[in-house]
N, C-alpha and C positions, 0 to 999 in steps of 0.2 A: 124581567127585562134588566138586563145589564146596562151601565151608564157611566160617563165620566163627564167632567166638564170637556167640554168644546174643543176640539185644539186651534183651530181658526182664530185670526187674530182681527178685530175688527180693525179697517185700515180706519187710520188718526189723519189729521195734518203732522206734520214733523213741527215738534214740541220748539225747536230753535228758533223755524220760521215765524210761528207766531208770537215767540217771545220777545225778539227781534221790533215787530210789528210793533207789540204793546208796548215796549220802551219806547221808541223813534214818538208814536205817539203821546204816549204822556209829557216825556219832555217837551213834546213840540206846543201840547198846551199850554204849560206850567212858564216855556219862554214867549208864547205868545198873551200871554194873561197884560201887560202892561199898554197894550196897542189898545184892549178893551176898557181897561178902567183907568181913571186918572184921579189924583187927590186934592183933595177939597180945595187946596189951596196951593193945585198946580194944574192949569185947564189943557194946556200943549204940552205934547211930549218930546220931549229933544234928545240928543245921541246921548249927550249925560246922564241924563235923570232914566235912560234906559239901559245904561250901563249901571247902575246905582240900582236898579231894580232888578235886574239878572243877577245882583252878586250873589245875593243867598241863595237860591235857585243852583249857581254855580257851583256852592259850598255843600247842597243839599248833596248834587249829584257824585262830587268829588266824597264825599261820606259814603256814599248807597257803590260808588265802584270799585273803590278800596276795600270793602268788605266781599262783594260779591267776587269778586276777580279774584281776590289776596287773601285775607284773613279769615274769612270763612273753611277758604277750601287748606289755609297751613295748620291754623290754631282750629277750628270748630271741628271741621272732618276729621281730625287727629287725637280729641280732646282732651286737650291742651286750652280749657278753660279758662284760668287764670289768663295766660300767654294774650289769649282772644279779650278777653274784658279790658286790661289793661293796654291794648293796642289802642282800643276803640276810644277810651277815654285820654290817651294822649294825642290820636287824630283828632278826634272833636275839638279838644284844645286849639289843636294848631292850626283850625280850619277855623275857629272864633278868632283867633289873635288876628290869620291871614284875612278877616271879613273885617274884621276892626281897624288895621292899617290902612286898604285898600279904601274904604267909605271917607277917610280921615284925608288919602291923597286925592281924591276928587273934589272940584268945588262946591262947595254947599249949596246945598238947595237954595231958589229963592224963598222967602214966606213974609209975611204980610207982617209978619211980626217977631223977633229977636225970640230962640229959643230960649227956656228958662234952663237951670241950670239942676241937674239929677244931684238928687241925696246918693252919698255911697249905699246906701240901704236899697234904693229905687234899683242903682244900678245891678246889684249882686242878685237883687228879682230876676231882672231883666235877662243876665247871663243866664243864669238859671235854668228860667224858662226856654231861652233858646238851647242851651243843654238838650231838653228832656226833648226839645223837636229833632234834634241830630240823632239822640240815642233812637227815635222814634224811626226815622228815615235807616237807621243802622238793623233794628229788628226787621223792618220791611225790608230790606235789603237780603238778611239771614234767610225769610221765609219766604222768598221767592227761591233763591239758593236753593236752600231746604226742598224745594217743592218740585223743584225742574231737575236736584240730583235724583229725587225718587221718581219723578216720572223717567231718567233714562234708565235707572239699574231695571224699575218694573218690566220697561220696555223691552229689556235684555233679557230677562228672564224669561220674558212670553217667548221672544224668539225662540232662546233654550228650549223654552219646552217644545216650541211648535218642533225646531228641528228635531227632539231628541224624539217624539213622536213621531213624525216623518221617517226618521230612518227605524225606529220599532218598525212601521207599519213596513218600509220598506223590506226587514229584514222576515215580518210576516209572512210576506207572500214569497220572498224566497226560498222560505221552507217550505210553501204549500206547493209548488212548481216539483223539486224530487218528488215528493210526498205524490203527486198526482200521474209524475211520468213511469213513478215505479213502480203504483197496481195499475195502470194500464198495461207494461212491460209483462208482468207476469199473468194476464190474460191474455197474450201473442205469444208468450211461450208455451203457454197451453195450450195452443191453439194450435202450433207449428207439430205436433204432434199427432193430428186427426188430419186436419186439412192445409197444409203448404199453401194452396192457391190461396186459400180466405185468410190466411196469416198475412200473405203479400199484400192484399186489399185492403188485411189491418193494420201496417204500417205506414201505406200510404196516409188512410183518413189520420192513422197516428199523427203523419208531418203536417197534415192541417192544424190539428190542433194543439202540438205543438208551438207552429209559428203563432197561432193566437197566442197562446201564452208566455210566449219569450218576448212578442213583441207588441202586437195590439194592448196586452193585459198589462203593459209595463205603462198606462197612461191613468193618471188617477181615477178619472169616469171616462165611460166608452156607452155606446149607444146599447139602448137594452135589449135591440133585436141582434146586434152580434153577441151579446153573450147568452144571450138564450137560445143563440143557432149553435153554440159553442157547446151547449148543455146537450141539446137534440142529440150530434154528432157523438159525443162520448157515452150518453145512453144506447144507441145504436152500436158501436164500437164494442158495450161491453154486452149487449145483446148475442152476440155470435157466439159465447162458451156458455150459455145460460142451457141447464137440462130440462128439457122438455116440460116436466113437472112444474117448473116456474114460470105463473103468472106474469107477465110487465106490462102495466096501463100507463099509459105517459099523456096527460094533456097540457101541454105548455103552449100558451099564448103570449103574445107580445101586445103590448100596448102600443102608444106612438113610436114609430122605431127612431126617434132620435132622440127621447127619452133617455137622458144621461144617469146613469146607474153607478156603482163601482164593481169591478169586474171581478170572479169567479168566490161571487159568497156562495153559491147552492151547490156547487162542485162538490165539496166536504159533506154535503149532507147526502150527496147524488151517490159520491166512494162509501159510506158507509152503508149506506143501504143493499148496495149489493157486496158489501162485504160481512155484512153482519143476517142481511135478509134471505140468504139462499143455505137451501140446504143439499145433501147429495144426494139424498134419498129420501125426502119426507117433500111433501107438497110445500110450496113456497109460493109470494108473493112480492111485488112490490109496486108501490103505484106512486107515480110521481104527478104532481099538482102544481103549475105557476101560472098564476094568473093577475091580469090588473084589476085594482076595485079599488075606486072613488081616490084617486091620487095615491093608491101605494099598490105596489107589487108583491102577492102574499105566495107562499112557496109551502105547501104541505106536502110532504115525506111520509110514507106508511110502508112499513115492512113486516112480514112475518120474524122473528127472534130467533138465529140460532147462534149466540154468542161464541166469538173466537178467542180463544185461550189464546197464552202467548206460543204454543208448541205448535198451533193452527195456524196462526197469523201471524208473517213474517213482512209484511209490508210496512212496516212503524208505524203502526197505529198509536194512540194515543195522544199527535200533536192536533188534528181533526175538528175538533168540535173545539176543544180550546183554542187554539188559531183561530176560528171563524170567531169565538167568545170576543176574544179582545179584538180585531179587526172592526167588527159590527162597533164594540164602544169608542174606538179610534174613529172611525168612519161615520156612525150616525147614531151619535150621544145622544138619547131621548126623543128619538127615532124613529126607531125597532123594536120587536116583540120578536122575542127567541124562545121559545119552549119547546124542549124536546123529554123523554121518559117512554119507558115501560107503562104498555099499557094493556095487561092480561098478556098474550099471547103475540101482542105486537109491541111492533116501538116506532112511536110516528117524532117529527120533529114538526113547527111551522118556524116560520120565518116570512113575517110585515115588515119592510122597509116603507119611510113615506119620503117620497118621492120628489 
């Protein structure tokens, strides 16, 4: 079994939206925190002493957007370390002086008692430690950054790949479409030589199953009873130049028919079989098997072997079972069961899809 990771992208929320969300929120706590608690030796809350309690809050956020908006994305994403360190440590500065004037032009709290008066030792603590809460608000700041630029490049990437798979798979099936109309073609030309009337007959069923293919198969799943009426028809089509000596058993059932499938994987195995299984003159075989079992559609191929050299076979063989290879891993990653080979005197292939 061939396999690849998945191309399917599982769908997200859009990363802005909820980052959006969890900012509006946080803030909205972080400003409403003052309505909830009050200090020991302040019982009501008043416009001042809630304006005196939002400064640093202010301060916090004026650090955490300056970085996120600015410095992150000139100095970090460019690294330009140094540039980024020393920004952060001049901000922070100027966001302490700007938190220290401001506290200074409001009027003092009341308190039950005259504050005492700080040791310059107390104070250079005190800065300090508010320092290491800014640098602190400024890495939080980085690792949200950090975290939301890797989720959109990932996100871009998935896309890439999804598209760049999509049009592989695309460009797959547009190979298999000549590949499919051309040994059809050269069984009506063979044909136009015995029988004119059953030639006519066979370009009509041709234009049926042409329009599946140009235009029903152009749909990424299509229901499984039209492509197994699709299969029917091009076995029968190719029934008409078959010499006598060759056996054809075909049991193809349908499960639910609206059972969405992806359309013309057994085709490839259906062309080789009567390009590889008939002979001109020696007894021949080939029996075709689709059927459903316990959620999957299993497809057994068995032919008698009489290998086409390239002097034999002019219909480009060779893209066939490889196309259908990577399709299946494009299509149903961990899946599918593909095994095909030499087996004595035959060559069978199967093919499990689960469904």
């Amino acid at each position: 079994m061939n396999t690849i990771d998945n191309i399917s992208i599982p769908s997200r929320p859009p990363f802005k939206r909820v980052g959006l969300i969890i900012h509006v929120v946080a803030w909205a706590i972080l400003f409403g925190l003052p309505f909830f608690f009050t200090g020991k030796e302040q019982q009501e809350l008043t416009v001042v002493n809630y304006i005196r309690s939002i400064i640093p809050p202010l301060s916090f956020m004026v650090v955490f957007y300056v970085n996120y908006f600015l410095l992150v994305k000139c100095f970090l994403f460019t690294r330009q370390m140094w540039k980024f360190f020393i920004s952060n440590v001049l901000l922070i500065a100027a966001v302490m002086i700007a938190v220290h004037v401001l506290m200074h032009l409001l009027p003092p709290p009341l308190m039950s008692h005259p504050p005492r008066e700080r040791a310059l030792q107390e104070m250079v603590g005190f800065f300090f430690i508010n320092a290491i809460f800014y640098m602190l608000v400024a890495g939080l700041s980085v690792a949200i950054k950090m975290t939301g630029g890797w989720y959109e490049v990932e996100s871009m990437r998935q896309e890439l790949e999804k598209s760049r798979a999509e049009a592989e798979l695309q460009n797959l099936k547009s190979q298999l479409n000549p590949h499919f109309l051309f040994n059809t073609l050269n069984n009506i030309y063979s044909l136009i030589a015995f029988s004119p009337e059953r030639a006519q007959g066979a370009v009509h069923d041709l234009s049926r199953l042409l329009r599946y293919v140009l235009y029903e198969s152009s749909q990424p799943l299509v229901p499984l009873e039209k492509d197994l009426d699709f299969v029917r028809n091009y076995v029968e089509l190719m029934r008409i130049r078959l010499p006598e000596h060759v056996e054809l058993k075909t049991d193809i059932r349908e499960g639910t028919t609206d059972t969405p499938v992806a359309p013309l994987l057994f085709i490839s195995l259906i062309e080789n079989a009567f390009k590889h299984g008939v002979s001109n003159s020696k007894p021949s075989f080939i029996h075709i098997d689709i059927h459903p079992e316990e959620g999957r559609i299993v497809g057994i191929i068995c032919n008698s072997y009489f290998p086409k050299d390239s002097a034999q076979d002019k219909s480009g063989s060779g893209i066939g079972l490889q196309n259908l290879r990577r399709r299946l891993d494009l299509l149903y990653p961990a899946r599918h069961v593909f095994t095909y080979g030499q087996e004595g005197e035959r060559y069978c292939c199967t093919l499990e899809l689960q469904l």
